[in-house]
C-alpha positions in Angstrom: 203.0 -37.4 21.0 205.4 -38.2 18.1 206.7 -35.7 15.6 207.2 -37.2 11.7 209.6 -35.4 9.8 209.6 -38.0 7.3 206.8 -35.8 4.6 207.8 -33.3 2.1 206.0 -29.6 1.2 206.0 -26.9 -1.3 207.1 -24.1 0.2 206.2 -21.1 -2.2 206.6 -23.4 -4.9 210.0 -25.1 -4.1 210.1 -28.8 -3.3 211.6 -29.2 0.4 211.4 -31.6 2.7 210.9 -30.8 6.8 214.5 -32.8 7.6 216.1 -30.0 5.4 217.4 -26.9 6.1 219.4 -25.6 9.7 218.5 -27.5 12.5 216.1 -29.8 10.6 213.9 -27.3 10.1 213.6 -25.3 6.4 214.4 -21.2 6.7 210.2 -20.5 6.0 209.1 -22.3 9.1 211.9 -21.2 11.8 209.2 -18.5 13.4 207.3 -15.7 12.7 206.5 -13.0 15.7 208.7 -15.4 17.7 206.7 -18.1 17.4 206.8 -21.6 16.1 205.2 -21.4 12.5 205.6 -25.3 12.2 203.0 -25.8 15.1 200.7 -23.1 13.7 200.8 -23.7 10.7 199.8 -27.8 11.0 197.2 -26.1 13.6 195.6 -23.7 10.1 192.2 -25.3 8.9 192.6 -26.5 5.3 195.8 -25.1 5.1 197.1 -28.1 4.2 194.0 -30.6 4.5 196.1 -33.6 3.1 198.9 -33.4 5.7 199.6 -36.8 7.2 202.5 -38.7 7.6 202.7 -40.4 3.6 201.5 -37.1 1.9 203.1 -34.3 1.0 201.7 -30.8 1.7 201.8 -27.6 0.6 203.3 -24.3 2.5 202.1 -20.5 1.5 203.3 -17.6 3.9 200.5 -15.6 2.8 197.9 -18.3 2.9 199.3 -19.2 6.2 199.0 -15.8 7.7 195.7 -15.7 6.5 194.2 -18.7 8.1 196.1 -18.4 11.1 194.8 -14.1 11.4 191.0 -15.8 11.1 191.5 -18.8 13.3 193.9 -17.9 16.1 193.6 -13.9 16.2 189.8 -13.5 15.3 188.3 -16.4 17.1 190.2 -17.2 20.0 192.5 -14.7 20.7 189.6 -12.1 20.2 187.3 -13.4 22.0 188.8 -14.3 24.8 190.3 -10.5 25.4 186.5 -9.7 25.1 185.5 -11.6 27.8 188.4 -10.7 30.3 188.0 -7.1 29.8 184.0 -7.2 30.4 184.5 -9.2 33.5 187.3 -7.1 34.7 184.7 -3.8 33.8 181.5 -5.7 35.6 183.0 -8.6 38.2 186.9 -7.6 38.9 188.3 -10.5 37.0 186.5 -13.2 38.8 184.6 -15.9 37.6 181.0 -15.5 39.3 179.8 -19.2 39.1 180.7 -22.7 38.3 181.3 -23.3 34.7 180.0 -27.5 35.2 176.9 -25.5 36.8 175.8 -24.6 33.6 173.0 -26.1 31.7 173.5 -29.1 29.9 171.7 -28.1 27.0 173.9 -25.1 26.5 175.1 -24.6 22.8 179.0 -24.3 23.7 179.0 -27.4 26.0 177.0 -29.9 23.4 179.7 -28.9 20.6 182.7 -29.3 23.1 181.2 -33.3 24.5 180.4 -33.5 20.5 184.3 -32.5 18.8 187.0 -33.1 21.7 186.2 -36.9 21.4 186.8 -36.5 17.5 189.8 -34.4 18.1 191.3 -37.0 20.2 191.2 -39.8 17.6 192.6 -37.7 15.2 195.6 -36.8 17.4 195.3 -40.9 17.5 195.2 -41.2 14.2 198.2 -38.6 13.5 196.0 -36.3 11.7 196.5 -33.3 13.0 194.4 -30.7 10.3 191.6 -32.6 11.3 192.0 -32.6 15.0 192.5 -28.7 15.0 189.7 -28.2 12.9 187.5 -30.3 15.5 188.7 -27.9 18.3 188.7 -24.4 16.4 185.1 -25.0 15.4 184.5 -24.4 19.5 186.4 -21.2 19.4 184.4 -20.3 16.4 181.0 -20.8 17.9 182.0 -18.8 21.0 183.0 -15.9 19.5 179.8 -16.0 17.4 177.6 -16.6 20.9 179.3 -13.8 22.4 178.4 -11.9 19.0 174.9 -12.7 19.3 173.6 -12.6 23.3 175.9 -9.3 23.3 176.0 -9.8 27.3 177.5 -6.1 27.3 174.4 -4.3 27.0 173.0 -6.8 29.5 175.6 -5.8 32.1 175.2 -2.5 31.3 171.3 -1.7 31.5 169.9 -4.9 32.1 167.7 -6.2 35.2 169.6 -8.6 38.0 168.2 -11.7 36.3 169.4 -10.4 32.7 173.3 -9.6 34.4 173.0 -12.9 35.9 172.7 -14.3 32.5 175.2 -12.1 31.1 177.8 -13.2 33.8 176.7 -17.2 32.6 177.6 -16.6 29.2 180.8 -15.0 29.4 181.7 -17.7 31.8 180.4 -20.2 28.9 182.9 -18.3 26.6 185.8 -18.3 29.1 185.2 -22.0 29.5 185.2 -23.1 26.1 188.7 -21.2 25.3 189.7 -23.1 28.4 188.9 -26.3 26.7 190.3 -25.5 23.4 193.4 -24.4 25.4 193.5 -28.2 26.0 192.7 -29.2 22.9 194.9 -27.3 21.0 198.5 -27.8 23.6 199.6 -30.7 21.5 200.2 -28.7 18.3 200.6 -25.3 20.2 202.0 -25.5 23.3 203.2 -22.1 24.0 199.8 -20.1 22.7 197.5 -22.3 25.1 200.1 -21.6 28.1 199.8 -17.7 27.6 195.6 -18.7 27.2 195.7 -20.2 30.9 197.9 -17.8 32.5 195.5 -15.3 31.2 192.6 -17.6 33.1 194.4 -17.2 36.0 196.4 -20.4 35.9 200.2 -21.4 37.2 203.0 -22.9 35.1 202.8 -25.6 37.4 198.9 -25.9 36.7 199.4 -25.9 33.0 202.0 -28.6 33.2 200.3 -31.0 35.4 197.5 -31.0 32.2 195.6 -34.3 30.8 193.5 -34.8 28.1 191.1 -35.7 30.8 191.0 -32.0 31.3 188.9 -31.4 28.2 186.4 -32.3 30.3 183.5 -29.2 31.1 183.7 -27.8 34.4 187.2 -26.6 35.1 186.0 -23.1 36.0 185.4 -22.6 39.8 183.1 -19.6 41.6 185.4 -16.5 43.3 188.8 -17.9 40.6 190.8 -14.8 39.8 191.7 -14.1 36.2 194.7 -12.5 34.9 194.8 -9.2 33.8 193.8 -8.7 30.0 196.7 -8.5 27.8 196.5 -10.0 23.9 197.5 -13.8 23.7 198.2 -14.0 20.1 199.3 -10.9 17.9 197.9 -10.9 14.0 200.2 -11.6 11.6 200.1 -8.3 9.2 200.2 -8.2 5.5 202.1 -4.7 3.9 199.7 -2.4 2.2 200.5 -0.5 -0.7 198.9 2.1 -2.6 198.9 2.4 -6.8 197.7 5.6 -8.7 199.0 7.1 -11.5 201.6 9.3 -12.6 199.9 12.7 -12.7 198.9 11.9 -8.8 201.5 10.3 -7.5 203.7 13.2 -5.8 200.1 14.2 -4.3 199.5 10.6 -2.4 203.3 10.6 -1.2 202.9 13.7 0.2 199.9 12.4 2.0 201.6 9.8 3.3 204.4 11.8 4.8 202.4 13.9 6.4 200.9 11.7 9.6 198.2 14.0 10.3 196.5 13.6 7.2 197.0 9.5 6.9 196.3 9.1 10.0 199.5 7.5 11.4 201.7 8.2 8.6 201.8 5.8 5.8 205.4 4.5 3.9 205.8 6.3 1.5 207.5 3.6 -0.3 204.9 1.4 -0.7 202.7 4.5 -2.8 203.3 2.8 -6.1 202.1 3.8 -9.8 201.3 1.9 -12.9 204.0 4.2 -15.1 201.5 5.8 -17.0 199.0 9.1 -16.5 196.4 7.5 -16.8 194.8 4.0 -15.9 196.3 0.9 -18.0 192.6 -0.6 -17.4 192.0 -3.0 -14.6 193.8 -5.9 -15.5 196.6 -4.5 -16.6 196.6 -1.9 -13.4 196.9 -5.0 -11.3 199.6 -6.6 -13.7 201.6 -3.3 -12.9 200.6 -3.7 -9.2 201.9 -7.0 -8.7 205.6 -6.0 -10.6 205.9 -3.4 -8.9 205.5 -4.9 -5.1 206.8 -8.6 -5.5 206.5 -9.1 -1.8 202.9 -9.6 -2.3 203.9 -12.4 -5.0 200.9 -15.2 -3.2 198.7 -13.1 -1.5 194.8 -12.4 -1.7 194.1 -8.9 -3.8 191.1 -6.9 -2.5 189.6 -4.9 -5.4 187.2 -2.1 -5.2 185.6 -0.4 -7.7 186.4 3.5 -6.5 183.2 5.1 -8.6 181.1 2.9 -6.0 180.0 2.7 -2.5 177.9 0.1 -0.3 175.1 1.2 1.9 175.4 2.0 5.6 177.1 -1.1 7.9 178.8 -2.8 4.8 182.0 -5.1 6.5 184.4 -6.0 4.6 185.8 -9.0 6.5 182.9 -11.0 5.8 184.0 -11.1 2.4 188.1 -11.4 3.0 187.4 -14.4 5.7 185.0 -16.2 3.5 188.2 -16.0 0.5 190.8 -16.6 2.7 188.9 -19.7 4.3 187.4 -21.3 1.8 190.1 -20.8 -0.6 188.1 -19.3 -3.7 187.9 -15.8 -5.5 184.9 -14.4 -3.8 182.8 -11.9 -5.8 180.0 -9.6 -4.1 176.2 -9.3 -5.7 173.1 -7.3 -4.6 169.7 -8.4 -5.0 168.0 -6.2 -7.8 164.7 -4.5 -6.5 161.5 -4.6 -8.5 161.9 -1.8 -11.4 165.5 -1.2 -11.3 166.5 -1.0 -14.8 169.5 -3.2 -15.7 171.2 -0.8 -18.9 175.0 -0.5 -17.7 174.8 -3.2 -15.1 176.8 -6.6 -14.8 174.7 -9.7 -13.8 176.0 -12.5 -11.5 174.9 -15.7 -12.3 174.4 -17.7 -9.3 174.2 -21.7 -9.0 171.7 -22.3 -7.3 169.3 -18.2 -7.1 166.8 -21.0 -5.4 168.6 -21.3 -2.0 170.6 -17.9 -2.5 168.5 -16.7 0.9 169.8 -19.4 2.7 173.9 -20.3 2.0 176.4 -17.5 3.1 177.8 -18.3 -0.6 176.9 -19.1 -4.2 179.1 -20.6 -6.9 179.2 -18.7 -9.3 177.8 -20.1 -13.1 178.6 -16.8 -15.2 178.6 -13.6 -15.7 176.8 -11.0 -18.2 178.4 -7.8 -19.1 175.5 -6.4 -21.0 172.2 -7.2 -19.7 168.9 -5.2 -20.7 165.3 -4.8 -19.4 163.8 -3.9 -16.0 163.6 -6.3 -12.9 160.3 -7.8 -12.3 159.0 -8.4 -8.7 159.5 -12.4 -8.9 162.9 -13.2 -10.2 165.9 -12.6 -8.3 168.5 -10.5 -10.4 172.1 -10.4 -8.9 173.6 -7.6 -9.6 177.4 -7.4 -9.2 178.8 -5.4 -6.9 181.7 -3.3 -6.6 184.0 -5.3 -4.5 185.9 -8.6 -5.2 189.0 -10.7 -3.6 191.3 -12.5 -6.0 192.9 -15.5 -5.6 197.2 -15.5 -6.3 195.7 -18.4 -8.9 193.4 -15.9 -10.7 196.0 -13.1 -10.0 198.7 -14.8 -12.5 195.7 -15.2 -15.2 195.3 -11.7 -15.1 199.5 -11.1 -15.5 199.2 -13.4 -18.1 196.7 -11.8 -20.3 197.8 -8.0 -19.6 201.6 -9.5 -20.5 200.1 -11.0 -23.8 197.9 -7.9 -24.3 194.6 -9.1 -24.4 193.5 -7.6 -21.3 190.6 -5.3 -21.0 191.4 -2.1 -21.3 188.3 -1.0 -19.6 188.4 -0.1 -16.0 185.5 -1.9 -15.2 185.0 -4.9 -12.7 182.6 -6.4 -14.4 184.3 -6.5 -17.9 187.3 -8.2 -15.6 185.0 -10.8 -14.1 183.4 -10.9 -18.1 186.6 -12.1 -19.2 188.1 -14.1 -16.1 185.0 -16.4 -16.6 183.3 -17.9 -13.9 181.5 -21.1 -14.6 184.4 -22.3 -16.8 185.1 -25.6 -15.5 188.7 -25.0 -16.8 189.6 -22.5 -14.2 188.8 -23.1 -10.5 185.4 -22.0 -9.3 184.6 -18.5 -7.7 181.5 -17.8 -5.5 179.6 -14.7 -4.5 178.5 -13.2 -1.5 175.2 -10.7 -1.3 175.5 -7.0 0.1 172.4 -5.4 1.0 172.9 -2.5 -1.1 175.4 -0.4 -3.4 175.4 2.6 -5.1 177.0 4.2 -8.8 178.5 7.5 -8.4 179.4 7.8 -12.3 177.0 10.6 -12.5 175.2 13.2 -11.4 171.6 11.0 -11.5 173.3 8.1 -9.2 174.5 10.4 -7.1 171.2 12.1 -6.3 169.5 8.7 -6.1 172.7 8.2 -3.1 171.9 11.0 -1.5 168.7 10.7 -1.4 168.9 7.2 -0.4 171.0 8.4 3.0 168.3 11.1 3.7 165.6 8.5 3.7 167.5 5.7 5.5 168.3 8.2 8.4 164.9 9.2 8.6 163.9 5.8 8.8 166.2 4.8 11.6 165.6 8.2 13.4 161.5 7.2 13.1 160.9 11.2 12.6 158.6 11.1 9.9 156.2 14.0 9.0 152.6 13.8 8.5 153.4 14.4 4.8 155.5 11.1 4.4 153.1 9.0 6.5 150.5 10.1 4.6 151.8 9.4 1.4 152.7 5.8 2.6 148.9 5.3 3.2 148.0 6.4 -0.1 150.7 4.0 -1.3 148.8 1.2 0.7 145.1 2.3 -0.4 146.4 1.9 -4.0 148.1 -1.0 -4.0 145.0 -2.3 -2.7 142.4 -0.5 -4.7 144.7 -2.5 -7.8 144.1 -5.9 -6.3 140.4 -5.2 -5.7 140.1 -4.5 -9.4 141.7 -7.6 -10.5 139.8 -10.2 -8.2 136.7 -8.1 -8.8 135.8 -5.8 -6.1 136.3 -8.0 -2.9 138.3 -6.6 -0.1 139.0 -9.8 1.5 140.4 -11.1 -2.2 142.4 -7.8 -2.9 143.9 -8.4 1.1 144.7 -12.6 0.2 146.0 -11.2 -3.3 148.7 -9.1 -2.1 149.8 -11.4 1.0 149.9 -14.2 -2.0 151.9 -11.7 -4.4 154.3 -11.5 -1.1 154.7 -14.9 -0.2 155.5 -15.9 -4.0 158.3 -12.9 -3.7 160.3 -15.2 -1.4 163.1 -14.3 1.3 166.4 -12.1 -0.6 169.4 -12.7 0.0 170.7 -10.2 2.2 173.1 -9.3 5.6 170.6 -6.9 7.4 166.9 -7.7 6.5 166.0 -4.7 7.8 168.5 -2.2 6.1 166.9 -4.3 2.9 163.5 -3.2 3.5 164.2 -0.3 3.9 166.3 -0.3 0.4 163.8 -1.9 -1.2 160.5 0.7 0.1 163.0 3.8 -1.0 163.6 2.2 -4.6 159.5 2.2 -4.9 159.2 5.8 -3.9 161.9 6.9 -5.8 160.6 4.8 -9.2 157.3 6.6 -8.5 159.0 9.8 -8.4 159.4 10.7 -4.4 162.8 12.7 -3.8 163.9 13.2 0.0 166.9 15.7 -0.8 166.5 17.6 -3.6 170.0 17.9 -5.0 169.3 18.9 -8.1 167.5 22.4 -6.5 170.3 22.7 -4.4 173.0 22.3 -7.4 171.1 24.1 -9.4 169.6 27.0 -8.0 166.6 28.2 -9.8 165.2 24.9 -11.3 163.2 24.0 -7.8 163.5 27.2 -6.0 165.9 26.5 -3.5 168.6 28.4 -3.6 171.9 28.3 -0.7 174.6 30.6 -0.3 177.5 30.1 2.1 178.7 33.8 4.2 179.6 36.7 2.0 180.9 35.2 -1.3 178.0 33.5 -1.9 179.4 30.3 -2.7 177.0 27.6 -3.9 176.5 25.2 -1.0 173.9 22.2 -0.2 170.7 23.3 1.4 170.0 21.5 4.4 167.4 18.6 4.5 165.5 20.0 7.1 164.6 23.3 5.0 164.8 21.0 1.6 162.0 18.7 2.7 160.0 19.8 5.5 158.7 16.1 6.5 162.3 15.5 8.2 162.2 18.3 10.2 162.1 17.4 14.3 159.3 19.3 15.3 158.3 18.9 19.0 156.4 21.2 21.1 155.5 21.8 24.8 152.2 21.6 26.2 151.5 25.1 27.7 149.1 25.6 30.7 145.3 26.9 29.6 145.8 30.1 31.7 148.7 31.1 30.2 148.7 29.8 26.7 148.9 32.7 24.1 148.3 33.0 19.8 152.3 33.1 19.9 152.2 29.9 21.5 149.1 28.7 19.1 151.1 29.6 16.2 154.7 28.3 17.3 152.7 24.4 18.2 151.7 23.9 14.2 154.3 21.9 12.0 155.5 23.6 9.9 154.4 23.4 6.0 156.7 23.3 2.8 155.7 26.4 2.4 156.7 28.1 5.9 160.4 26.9 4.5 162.9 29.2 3.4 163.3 29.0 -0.1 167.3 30.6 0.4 169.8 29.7 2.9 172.9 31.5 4.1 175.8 29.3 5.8 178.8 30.3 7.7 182.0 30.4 5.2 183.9 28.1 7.9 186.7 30.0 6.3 188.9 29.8 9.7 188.1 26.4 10.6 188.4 24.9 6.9 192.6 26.1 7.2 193.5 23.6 10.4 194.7 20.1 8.2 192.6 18.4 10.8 190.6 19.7 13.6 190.8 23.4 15.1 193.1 23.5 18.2 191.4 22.9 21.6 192.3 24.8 24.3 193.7 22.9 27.6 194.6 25.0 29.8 193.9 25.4 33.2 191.3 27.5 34.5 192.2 30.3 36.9 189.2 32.5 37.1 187.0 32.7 40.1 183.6 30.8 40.3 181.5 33.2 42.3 178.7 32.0 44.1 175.1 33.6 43.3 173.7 32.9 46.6 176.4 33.8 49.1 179.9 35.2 49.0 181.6 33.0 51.4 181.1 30.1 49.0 182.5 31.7 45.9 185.0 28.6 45.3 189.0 30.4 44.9 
């Protein structure tokens, strides 16, 4: 396949051509990890989509790293080690059927007879973006098909049928990353030879390849596979740390000390922003990027620390989706009915209509000072505490905090406020939903958090007291006893009505639909006044009655949910024999009433345990002692 050298790049910004430079080749693409970055990089989706051979393109190390960390690492490499380590655990690294014997319906052999054909007349055509992107989108969808038959559990604690399934799809997965293998040796040669020596395959084998071998089917029944080891290692980015002045000796001393950060942490890059207090936002990450120029063109992930998401929040979805697409990528949460908006920031979205069904929204503006209360049939995105930042965007915000008309709040949302989205003079950003987030500015958010955690794990634990279930049928009879009144006594109309009122409420844009409802039937009970931990008793003994005390020093301490709110308590009981049942018995079988609860509560100090940095020390040594039998002596085991 010919090689043009002929095109020039940017390359961080400096005009270069791909003749120039030792060897022919510039300094920025001689190898990272040992590698060829020339071949990976023309091998990056829309890293440089106008690459051909009478265009010029444009090289970014951290843009690079990026793309290649999501395509390379995540997808193939990824998935792939996956697969070899659940057949080594399950089938001793052997394949257990014919990969052509598959069906021909299956999802990852349509899309490989569908995009190797259009991959080969790119690689005709000499444009190579486009033939890598027609092969990556394969190992995409098989890392997402192993995501979502999870053929693990299957193998695990399935039936025979279900592990013969299991064993098809992960040799669907091993055959597709056999077949991008293929597709992908013209640009990188030396990744798809360490891909088939980890299916088993010789040098020789891998040399005598065709394109013909794109082809399905080239995995046999009773093959060997290599032992797992990673094919492609991620390309890191540094992290760094910024505080302030008045905490900075505290975080360096953190980071020295590799118990406590896990690993140890450089201690070099702790920065600060030179003052003892924060600059505001903008200007923070002006002081940021100064102070650690080896980050000069990469992605910024900023987090509001006066926040948290709800249980199951990843982060990747939101750096993949800014790293791939190429756009500042802001995070929203879909109000629920009655949350009042005072002290919120509003995202607004493009398109609310089809939020439920697009990953991503462009993003039309934003509100820093909204008012009023969400009502059941509008969709309200609320911004949430978690945004990456484009290098682009990164040098606007230099820019102003250099010319002082930065912010000086601390506050996302007055950043976003003054970065404005929806200006058609700066490039667009889009937002992503998360199913839930949480203030912790005060001591009312961080009740409603609390309480929000006891609820959800009540939920997902399905231990719910008479009392709760109870007052969720009430909740039902009134909702309907409403309707009734307003189409005028009918039970059928009041039923219709509130499967109507539903419908119009439409799908919300969400990650987990489930952790949603449940978000959403909390916010209700906690509008109409329901509290599942009290924290305020517990924090302030005397205004509920609930007082805790912690050993002798009696120390203020949080009064355990199961004593706080007696629905939560596990309460099961053993069904005694007639002849032997007693009033102990009788008495012990009854749940147990708010009222039976202890209205004080005494916990250990943990003061021994609380002085180990980590965890108490474990003892490992052997065991001597004799285990004496109880039934004879002669088997008392020396």
């Amino acid at each position: 396949m010919p090689l043009f050298l002929g095109s020039c790049f940017w390359v961080h910004g400096s005009y270069t051509s791909l003749i120039e430079g030792p060897d022919g080749v510039p300094k920025a693409l001689l190898g990272v990890n040992g590698q060829p970055v020339l071949n990976h990089w023309l091998t990056s989706i829309k890293l440089c989509p106008r690459l051909t051979p009478d265009r010029d393109g444009d090289f970014s190390e951290a843009r690079f790293r990026d793309l290649v960390n999501a395509a390379l690492a995540n997808n193939l490499g990824n998935g792939l080690n996956r697969t070899l380590n659940l057949l080594a655990k399950f089938n001793d690294l052997t394949i257990p059927l014919d990969s052509a014997s598959l069906p021909a319906d299956l999802p990852l052999r349509q899309l490989a007879a569908e995009r190797l054909p259009l991959a080969a007349a790119a690689y005709g055509s000499l444009c190579f973006h486009e033939a890598a992107e027609a092969v990556l989108s394969l190992a995409s969808l098989s890392n997402l098909y192993l995501q979502e038959t999870e053929p693990w559990a299957k193998l695990k604690k399935g039936t025979d049928e279900e592990k013969a399934a299991a064993a098809a799809v992960l040799v669907a997965v091993l055959e597709a990353v056999r077949v991008v293998a293929v597709g992908l040796a013209p640009l990188t040669p030396s990744l798809s030879r360490r891909i088939y020596a980890q299916l088993g395959f010789t040098d020789a084998q891998f040399e005598a390849l065709t394109w013909a071998d794109v082809a399905w089917g080239g995995l046999r029944a009773g093959h060997r596979l290599a032992e797992p080891s990673p094919v492609f290692v991620r390309l890191e980015a540094p992290v760094f740390v910024l505080c302030n002045e008045s905490n900075a000796a505290d975080v360096r001393a953190w980071a020295s000390d590799s118990r406590l950060s896990g690993g140890g942490f450089l201690p070099d890059h702790v920065l600060t922003n030179g003052s003892d207090d924060s600059l505001g936002l903008g200007a923070d990450i002006a002081a940021f990027l100064a102070a650690a120029p080896s980050v000069s063109g990469a992605s910024l992930v900023v987090i509001e620390a006066d926040a948290m998401c709800g249980p199951g929040f990843g982060l990747a979805r939101i750096v993949e989706h800014a790293v791939v697409r190429g756009k500042d990528t802001l995070t929203y949460m879909s109000a629920p009915e009655g949350m009042p908006l005072e002290g919120a920031v509003l995202v607004q979205l493009e398109a609310p209509g089809s939020a439920a069904e697009t990953a991503s929204q462009r993003v039309a503006g934003v509100s820093a000072a909204p008012g009023g209360i969400v009502d059941a049939l509008t969709l309200v995105a609320v911004l949430a505490p978690v945004a990456v930042l484009r290098p682009d965007t990164l040098e606007r915000v230099a820019a102003a905090a250099a010319a002082g008309t930065c912010s000086p709040s601390s506050s996302l949302g007055d950043l976003m406020a003054q970065l404005q989205p929806g200006n058609v003079a700066h490039p667009p950003m889009y937002a992503m939903p998360v199913d839930c987030f949480f203030r912790l500015t005060d001591f009312y958010n961080v009740q409603l958090t609390s309480n929000f955690h006891a609820y959800f794990n009540t939920e997902r634990s399905g231990a719910k007291g008479d009392a709760a279930k109870a007052l969720e049928a009430a909740r039902r009879l009134a909702d309907l006893q409403a309707a009734r009144t307003i189409v005028g006594g009918s039970f059928a109309g009041a039923v219709r009505l509130i499967e109507a009122t539903e419908a119009a409420r439409g799908p919300e844009p969400c990650v987990d639909a489930e952790l949603r409802r449940v978000y959403r039937a909390f916010w209700r009970g906690w509008a109409l006044g329901d509290r599942h931990y009290d924290l305020g008793a517990s924090a302030a003994p005397g205004s509920g009655g609930v007082t805790a005390f912690s050993g002798r020093s009696e120390a203020r301490t949080i009064m355990p949910l199961r004593f706080v709110d007696a629905t939560t308590r596990r309460h099961t009981t053993k069904a005694q024999h007639p002849v032997y049942t007693t009033s102990n018995s009788i008495y012990g079988g009854k749940t147990p009433a708010q009222s039976d609860m202890p209205p004080t509560y005494t916990a250990a100090s943990q003061h021994f345990s609380k002085t180990f940095a980590l965890t108490p020390a474990k003892n490992s040594s052997l065991i001597t002692a004799v285990t004496t039998s109880k039934v004879h002596r002669a088997l008392d085991d020396y």
